[in-house]
C-alpha positions as CSV (number, residue, x, y, z in Angstrom):
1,X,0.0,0.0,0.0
2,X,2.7,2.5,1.0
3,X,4.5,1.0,-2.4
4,X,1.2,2.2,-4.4
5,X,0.9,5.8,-2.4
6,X,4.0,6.4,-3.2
7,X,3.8,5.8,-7.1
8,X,0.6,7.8,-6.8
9,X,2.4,10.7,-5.4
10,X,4.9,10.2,-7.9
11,X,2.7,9.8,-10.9
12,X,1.0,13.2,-9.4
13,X,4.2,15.5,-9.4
14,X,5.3,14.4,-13.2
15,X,1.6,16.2,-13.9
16,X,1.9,18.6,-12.4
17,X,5.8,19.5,-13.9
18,X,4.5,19.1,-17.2
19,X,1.2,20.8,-17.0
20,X,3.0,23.8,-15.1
21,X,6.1,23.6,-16.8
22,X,3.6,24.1,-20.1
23,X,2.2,27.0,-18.6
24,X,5.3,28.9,-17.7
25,X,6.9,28.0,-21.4
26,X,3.4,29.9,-22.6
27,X,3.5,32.8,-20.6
28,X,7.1,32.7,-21.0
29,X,6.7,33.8,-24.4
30,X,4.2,36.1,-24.4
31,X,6.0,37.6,-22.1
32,X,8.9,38.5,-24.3
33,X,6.9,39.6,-26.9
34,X,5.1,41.6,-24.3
35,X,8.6,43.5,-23.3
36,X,9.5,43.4,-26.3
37,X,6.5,45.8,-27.4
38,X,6.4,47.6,-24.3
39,X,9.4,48.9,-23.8
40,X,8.8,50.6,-27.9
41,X,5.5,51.9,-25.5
42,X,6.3,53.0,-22.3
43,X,8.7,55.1,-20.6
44,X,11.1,54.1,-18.1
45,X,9.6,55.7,-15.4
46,X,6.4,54.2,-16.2
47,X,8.0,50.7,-15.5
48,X,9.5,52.0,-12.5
49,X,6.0,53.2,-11.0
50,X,3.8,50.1,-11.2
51,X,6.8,48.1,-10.3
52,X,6.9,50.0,-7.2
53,X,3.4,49.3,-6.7
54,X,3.9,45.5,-7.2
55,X,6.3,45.6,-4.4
56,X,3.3,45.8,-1.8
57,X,1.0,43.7,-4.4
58,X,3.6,41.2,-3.7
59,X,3.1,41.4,0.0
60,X,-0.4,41.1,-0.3
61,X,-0.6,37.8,-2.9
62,X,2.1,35.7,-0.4
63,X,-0.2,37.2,2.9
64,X,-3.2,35.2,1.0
65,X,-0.6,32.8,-0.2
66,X,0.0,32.2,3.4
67,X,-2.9,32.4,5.1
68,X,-5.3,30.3,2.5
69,X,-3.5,28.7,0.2
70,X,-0.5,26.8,2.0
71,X,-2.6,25.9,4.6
72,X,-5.0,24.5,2.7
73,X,-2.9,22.4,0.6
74,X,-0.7,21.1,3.9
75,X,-3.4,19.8,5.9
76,X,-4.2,16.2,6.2
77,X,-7.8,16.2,6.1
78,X,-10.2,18.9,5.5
79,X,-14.0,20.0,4.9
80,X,-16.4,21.4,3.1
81,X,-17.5,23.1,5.9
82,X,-14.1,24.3,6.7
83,X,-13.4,25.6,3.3
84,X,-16.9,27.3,3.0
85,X,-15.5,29.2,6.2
86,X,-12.2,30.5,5.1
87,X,-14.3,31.4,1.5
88,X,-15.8,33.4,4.0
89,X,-12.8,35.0,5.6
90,X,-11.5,36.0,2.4
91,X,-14.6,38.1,1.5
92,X,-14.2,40.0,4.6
93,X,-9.8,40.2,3.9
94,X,-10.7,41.4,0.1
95,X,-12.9,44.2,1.7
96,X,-10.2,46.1,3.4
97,X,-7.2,45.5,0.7
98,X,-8.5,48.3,-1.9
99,X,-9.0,50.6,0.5
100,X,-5.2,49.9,2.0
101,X,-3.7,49.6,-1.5
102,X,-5.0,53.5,-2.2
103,X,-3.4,54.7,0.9
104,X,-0.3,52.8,0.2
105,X,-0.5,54.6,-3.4
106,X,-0.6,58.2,-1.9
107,X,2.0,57.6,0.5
108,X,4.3,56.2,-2.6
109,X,3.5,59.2,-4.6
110,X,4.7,61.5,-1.7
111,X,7.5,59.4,-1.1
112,X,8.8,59.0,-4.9
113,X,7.4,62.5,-6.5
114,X,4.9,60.0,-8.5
115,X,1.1,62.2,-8.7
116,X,-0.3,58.6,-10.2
117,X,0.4,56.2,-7.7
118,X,-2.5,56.5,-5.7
119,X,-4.9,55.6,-9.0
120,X,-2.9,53.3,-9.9
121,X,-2.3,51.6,-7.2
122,X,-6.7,51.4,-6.5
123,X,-6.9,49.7,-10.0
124,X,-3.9,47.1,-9.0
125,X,-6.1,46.9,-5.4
126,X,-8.9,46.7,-6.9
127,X,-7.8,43.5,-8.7
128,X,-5.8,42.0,-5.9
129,X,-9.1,42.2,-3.5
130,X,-11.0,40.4,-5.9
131,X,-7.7,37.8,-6.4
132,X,-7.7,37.7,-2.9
133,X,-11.8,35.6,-2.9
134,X,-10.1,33.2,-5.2
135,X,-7.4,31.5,-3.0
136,X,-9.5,28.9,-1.5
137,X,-10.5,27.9,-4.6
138,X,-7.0,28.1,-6.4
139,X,-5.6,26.4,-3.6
140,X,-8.4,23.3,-3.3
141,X,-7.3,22.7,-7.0
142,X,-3.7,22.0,-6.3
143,X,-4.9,20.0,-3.3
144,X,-6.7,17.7,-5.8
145,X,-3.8,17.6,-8.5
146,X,-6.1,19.4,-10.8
147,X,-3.1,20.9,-13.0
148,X,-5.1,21.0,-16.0
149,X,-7.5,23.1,-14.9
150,X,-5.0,25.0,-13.1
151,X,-2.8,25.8,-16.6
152,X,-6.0,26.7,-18.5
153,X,-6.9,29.2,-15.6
154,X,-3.2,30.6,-16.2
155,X,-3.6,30.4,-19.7
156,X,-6.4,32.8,-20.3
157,X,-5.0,35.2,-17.6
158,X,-2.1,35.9,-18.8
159,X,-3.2,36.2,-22.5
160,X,-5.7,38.7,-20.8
161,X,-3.2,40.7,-19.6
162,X,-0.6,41.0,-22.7
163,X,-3.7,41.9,-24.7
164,X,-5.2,44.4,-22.5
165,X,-1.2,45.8,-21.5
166,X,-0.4,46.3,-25.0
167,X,-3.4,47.4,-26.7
168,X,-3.7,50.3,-24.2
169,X,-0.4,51.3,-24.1
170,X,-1.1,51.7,-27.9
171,X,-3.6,54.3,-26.8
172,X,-1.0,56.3,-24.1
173,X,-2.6,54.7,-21.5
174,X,0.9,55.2,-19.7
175,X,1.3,53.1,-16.6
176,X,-2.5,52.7,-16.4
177,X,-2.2,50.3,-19.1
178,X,0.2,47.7,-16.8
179,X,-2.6,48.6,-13.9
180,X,-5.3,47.8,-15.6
181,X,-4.4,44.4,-17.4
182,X,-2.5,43.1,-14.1
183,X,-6.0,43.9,-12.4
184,X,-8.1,42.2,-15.5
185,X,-5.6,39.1,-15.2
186,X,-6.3,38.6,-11.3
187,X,-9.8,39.1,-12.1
188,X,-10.4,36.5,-14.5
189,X,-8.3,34.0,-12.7
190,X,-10.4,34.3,-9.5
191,X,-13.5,34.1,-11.7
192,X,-12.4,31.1,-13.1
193,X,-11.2,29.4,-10.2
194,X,-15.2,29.8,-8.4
195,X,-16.4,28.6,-11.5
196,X,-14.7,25.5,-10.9
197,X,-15.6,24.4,-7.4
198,X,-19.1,24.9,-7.4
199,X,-19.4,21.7,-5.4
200,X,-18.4,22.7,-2.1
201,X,-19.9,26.3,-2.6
202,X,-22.8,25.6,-1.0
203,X,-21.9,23.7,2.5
204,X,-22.6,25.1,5.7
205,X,-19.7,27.0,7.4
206,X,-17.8,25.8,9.8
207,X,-17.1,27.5,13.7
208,X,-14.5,29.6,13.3
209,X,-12.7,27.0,16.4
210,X,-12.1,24.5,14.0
211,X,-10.0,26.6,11.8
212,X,-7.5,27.2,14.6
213,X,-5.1,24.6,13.2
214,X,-4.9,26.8,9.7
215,X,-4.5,29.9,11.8
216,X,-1.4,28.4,13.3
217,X,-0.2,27.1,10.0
218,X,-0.8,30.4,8.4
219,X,0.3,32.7,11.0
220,X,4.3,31.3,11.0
221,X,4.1,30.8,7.1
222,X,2.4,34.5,7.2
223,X,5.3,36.2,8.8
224,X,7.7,34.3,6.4
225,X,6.2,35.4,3.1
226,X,5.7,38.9,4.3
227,X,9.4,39.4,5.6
228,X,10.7,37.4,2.1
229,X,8.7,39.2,-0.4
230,X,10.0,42.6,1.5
231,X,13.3,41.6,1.9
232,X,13.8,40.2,-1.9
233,X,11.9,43.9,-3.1
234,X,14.6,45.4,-1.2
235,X,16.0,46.3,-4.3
236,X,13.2,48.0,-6.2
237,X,13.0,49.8,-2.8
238,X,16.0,51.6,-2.5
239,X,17.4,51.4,-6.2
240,X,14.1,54.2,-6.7
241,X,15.1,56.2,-3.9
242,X,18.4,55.9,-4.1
243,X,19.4,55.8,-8.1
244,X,16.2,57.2,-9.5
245,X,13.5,56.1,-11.1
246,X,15.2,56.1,-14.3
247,X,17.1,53.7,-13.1
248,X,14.8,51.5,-11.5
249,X,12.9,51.9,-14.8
250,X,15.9,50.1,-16.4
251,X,16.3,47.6,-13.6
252,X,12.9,46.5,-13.8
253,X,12.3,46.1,-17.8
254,X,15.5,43.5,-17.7
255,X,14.1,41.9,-14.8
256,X,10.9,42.0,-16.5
257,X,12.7,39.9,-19.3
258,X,15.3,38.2,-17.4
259,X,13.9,37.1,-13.7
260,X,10.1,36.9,-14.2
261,X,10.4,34.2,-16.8
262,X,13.1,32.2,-15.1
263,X,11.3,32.2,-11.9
264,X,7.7,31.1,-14.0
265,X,9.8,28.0,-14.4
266,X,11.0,27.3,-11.0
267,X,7.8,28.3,-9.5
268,X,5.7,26.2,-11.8
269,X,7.9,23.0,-10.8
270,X,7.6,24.7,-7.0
271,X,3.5,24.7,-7.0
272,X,4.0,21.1,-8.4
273,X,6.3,19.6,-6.1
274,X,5.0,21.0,-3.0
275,X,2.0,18.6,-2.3
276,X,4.5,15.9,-2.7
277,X,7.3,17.0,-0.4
278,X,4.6,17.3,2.3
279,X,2.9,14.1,1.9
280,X,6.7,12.7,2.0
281,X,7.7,13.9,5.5
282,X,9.2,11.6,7.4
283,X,11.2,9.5,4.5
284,X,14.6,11.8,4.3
285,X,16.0,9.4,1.9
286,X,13.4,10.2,-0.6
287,X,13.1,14.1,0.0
288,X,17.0,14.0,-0.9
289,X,16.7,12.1,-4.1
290,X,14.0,14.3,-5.4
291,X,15.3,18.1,-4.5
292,X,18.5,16.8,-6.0
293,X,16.9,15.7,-9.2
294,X,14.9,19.1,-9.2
295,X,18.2,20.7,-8.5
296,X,19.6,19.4,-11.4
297,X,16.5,20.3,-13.5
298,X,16.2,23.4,-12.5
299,X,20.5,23.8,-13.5
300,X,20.0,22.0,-17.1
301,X,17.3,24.6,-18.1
302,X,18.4,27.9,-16.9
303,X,21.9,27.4,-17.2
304,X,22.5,27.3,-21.1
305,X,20.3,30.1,-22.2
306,X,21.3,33.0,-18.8
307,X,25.2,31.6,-20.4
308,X,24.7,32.5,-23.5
309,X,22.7,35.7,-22.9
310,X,25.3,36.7,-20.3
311,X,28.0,36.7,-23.3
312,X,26.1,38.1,-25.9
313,X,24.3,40.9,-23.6
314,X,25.6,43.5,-25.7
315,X,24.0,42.2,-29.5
316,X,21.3,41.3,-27.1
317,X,20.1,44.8,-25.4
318,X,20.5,46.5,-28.8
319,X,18.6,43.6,-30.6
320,X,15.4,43.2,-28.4
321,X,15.7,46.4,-26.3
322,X,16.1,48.5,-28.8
323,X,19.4,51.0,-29.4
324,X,18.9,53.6,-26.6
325,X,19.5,50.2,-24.3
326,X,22.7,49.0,-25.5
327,X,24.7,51.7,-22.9
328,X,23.0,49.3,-20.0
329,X,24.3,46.0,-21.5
330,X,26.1,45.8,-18.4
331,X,23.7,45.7,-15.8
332,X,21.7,43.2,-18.4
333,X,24.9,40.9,-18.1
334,X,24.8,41.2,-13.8
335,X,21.2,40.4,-13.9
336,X,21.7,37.0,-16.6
337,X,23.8,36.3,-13.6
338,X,21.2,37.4,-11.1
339,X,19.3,34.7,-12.6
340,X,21.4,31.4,-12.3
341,X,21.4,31.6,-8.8
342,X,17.8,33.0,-7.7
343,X,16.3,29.5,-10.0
344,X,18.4,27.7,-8.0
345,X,17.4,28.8,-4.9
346,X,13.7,29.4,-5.3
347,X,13.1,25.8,-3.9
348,X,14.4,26.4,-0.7
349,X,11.4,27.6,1.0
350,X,8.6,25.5,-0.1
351,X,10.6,22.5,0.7
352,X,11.4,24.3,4.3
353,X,7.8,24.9,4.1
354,X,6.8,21.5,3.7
355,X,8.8,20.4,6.7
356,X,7.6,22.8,9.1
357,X,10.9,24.7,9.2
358,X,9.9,27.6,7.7
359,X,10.7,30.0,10.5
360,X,14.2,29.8,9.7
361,X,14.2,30.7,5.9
362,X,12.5,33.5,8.2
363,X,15.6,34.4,10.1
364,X,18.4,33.6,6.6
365,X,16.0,36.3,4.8
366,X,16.4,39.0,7.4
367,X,20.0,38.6,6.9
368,X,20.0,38.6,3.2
369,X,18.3,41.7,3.3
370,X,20.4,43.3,5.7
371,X,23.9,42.0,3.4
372,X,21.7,43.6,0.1
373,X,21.2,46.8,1.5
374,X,24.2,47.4,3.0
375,X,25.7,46.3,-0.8
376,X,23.3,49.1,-2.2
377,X,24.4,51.9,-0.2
378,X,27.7,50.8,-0.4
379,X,27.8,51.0,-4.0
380,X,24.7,53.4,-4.6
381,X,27.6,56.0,-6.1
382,X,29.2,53.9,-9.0
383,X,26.7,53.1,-11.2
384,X,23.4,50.4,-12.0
385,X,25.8,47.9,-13.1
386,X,27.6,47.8,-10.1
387,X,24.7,47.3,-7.7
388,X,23.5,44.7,-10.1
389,X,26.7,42.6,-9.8
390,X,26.6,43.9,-5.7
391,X,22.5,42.0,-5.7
392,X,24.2,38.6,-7.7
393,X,27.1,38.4,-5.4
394,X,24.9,38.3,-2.3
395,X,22.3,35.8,-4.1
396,X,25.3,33.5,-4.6
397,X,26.1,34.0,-0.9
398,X,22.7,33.2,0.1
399,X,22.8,29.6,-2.0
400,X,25.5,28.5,-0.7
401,X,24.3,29.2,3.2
402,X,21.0,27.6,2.1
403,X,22.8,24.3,0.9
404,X,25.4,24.4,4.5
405,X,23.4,25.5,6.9
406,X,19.6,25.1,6.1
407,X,19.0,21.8,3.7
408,X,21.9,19.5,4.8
409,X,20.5,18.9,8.2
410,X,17.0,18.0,6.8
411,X,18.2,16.1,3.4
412,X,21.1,14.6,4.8
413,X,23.1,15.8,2.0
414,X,26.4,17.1,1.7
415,X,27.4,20.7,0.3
416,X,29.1,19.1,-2.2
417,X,26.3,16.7,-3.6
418,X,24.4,20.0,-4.3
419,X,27.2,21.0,-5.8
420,X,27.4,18.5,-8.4
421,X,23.9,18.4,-9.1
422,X,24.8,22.1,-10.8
423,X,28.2,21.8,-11.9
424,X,27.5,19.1,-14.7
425,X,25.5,21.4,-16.3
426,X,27.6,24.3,-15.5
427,X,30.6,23.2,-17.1
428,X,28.8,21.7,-19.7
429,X,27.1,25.4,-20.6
430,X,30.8,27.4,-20.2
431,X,32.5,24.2,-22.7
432,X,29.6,24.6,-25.1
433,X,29.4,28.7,-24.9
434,X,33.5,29.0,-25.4
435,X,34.2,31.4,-28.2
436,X,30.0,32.9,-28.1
437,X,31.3,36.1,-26.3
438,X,34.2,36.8,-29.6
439,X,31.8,36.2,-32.1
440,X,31.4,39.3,-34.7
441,X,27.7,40.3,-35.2
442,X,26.6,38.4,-38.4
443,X,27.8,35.1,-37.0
444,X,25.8,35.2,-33.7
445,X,23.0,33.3,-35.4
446,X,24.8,30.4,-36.5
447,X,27.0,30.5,-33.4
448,X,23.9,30.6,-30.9
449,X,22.6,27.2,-32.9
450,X,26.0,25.7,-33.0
451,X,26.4,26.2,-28.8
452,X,22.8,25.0,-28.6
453,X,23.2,21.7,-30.8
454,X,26.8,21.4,-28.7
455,X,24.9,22.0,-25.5
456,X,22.6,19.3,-26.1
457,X,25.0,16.6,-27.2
458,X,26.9,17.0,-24.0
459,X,24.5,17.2,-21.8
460,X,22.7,13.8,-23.5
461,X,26.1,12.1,-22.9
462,X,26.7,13.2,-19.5
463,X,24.0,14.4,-17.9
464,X,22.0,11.6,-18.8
465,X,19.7,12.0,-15.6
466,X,17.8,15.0,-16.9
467,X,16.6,13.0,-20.2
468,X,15.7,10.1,-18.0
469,X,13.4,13.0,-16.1
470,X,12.1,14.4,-19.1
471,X,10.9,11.1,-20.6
472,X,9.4,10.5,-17.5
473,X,7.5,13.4,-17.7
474,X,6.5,13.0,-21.1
């Protein structure tokens, strides 16, 4: 029997890779094309305002991440009752977040010199409170393994928003236009997700007593989201008040094209393989072989296309950024680095999560932040680039802390078997990208396919584990 849950459990987590893993390859391309039209749009300080304003949307989603979602998908055993109780809840936690995202607008706009932030920040609320109703439902699907629903939800969302961002930035819609189809995309997600649990809709409440157990859950996983979304916006934070929102204009659009569709991927295989790491607690042995493997995943995709981007960063910003960009090719480079090591260590907390240990990816993030913002101010006088390389430099330090001093004493894992779950693919990515960063201009075409073909022949004959995953999942 435990033979048989076990298969189950496994069977369930290669659906859900490949029906997330599908999703995030779909909005990862729209979301190019999306910069990519965007930033021919928008100005920079447009980008730097609503991603100012997404620093506190970000508090809010992980707050109802937290408090509804998580807590939902970790418990054993659950009812309708229960649920129909914290749908309830989150009517009454939607009703206050418009009202909270205005005020946090106005005090942005004194605080930045920004006269829109307080508008746009009540359209962003407006869609967040409605988001917020949604979370029971969104996270009762991922309790049930209903990734197919789940990637259709995500799916017409996000084609929502590049339609509505683009075709009102076509009208001068300004930053309005990133608002508004943010708002529409948390809208018709939410809507979708009610749609799709009608079953349970109607069931009496439960007393609020026998939600205590959730509460606890919630509250420690509450404080940990809230403190690790601030922390890792630290950045947007103090680059705008600090460098300008010029700047922070630039540093968001490449993060816009370099971080938000790397961590699509990680997350997608994070949302998957969090079920399964808490149905497994208890089995070390079996945690270890699997965040290894996922380790190694993660390394195989990211690694060959942030390598190749981080040598041709130059051809790249002029290319798809267009040529008033090419003078930040630098701080696009830092940031392809940036990348490597944030994919890598998104799974840290929802495995720390699974196990109850949360509270101290609590206490590393508080640290982190404290290490980044010191690096900031430190540097804040030299230029963008040099506070990008400053943000990778403390990432890396924060992986390697992660792997020493918070995984090995739950995986039983060494530093160095993390370590060569990433450096097979990393050496495989710097042998195959040798030569990409000398290459003149109208060879970087046939010397991109050439790395990728190379890339792939390597990593078939020695990284043979990663195929075995992917035919597993397909």
């Amino acid at each position: 029997m435990a033979d048989r849950t076990a298969e189950n459990l496994v069977g369930n987590l290669f659906k859900g890779i490949r029906w997330t893993g599908i999703a995030a390859g779909v909005q990862f391309l729209l979301g190019l094309v999306q910069t990519y039209v965007l930033v021919r749009l928008l100005d920079k300080a447009d980008f730097a305002a609503m991603a100012l304003i997404q620093v506190f949307g970000g508090l809010f989603l992980q707050a109802q991440y937290a408090v509804f979602q998580s807590a939902v998908i970790q418990q054993k055993h659950i009812s309708a009752g229960q649920l129909r109780r914290l749908l309830q809840l989150s009517m009454w936690a939607a009703a206050g977040v418009f009202l909270v995202f205005w005020l946090i607008g106005i005090y942005l706009g004194c605080q930045y010199g920004e006269g829109a932030m307080a508008n746009l920040a009540a359209v962003f609320g407006a869609g967040l409170g409605i988001y917020t109703i949604g979370g029971v439902h969104r996270a009762w699907l991922y309790r049930e393994f209903r990734y197919k629903t789940l990637f259709i939800n995500e799916l017409i969302g996000f084609s929502l928003y590049f339609i509505v961002t683009v075709v009102l930035a076509r009208l001068h819609f300004g930053p309005f236009s990133l608002a508004f189809g943010f708002a529409a995309k948390l809208v018709v997600e939410s809507l979708f997700h009610r749609l799709k649990n009608q079953y349970w809709r109607d069931a009496p409440p439960a007393p609020i007593r026998e939600l205590k157990h959730f509460f606890q859950f919630g509250r420690a996983h509450l404080a940990e989201r809230m403190v690790t979304q601030l922390v890792f916006s630290l950045d947007y934070l103090l680059i705008g008040r600090w460098l300008g929102l010029d700047a922070l204009g630039v540093y968001d659009v490449f993060k816009r094209a370099l971080v938000r569709p790397a961590a699509l991927a990680t997350e997608a295989l994070e949302r998957a393989v969090f079920p399964v790491y808490s149905r497994l607690q208890g089995h070390p042995w079996r945690l270890r072989t699997m965040y290894l493997a996922l380790l190694n995943g993660i390394a195989t995709v990211h690694l060959p296309v942030y390598t190749a981007l981080f040598f041709l960063s130059p051809w790249i910003t002029t290319w798809y950024f267009g040529a008033d960009w090419t003078e930040y090719a630098g701080v696009f480079r830092a940031l392809s680095l940036f990348v490597v090591f944030h994919a890598m260590l998104n799974p840290v907390d929802h495995f720390l999560l699974s196990q109850g240990k949360i509270n101290r990816w609590t206490v590393t993030s508080l640290g982190y932040g404290l290490l980044t913002a010191g690096l900031i101010w430190f540097l804040q006088d030299k230029d963008l680039v040099a506070v990008s390389y400053g943000i990778a430099g403390s990432h890396a330090l924060l992986l390697c802390f992660s792997w020493i001093g918070l995984l090995h004493p739950l995986l039983r894992a060494g530093f160095g078997e993390f370590v060569n779950s990433v450096a097979v693919p990393a050496l495989i990515s710097l042998g195959a990208a040798a030569g990409l960063f000398i290459l003149p201009p109208d060879l970087i075409i046939a010397g991109v396919s050439v790395y990728l073909g190379l890339f792939g022949y390597l990593t078939h004959r020695f990284n043979r584990s990663f195929f075995r995953l992917v035919k597993k999942l397909f």
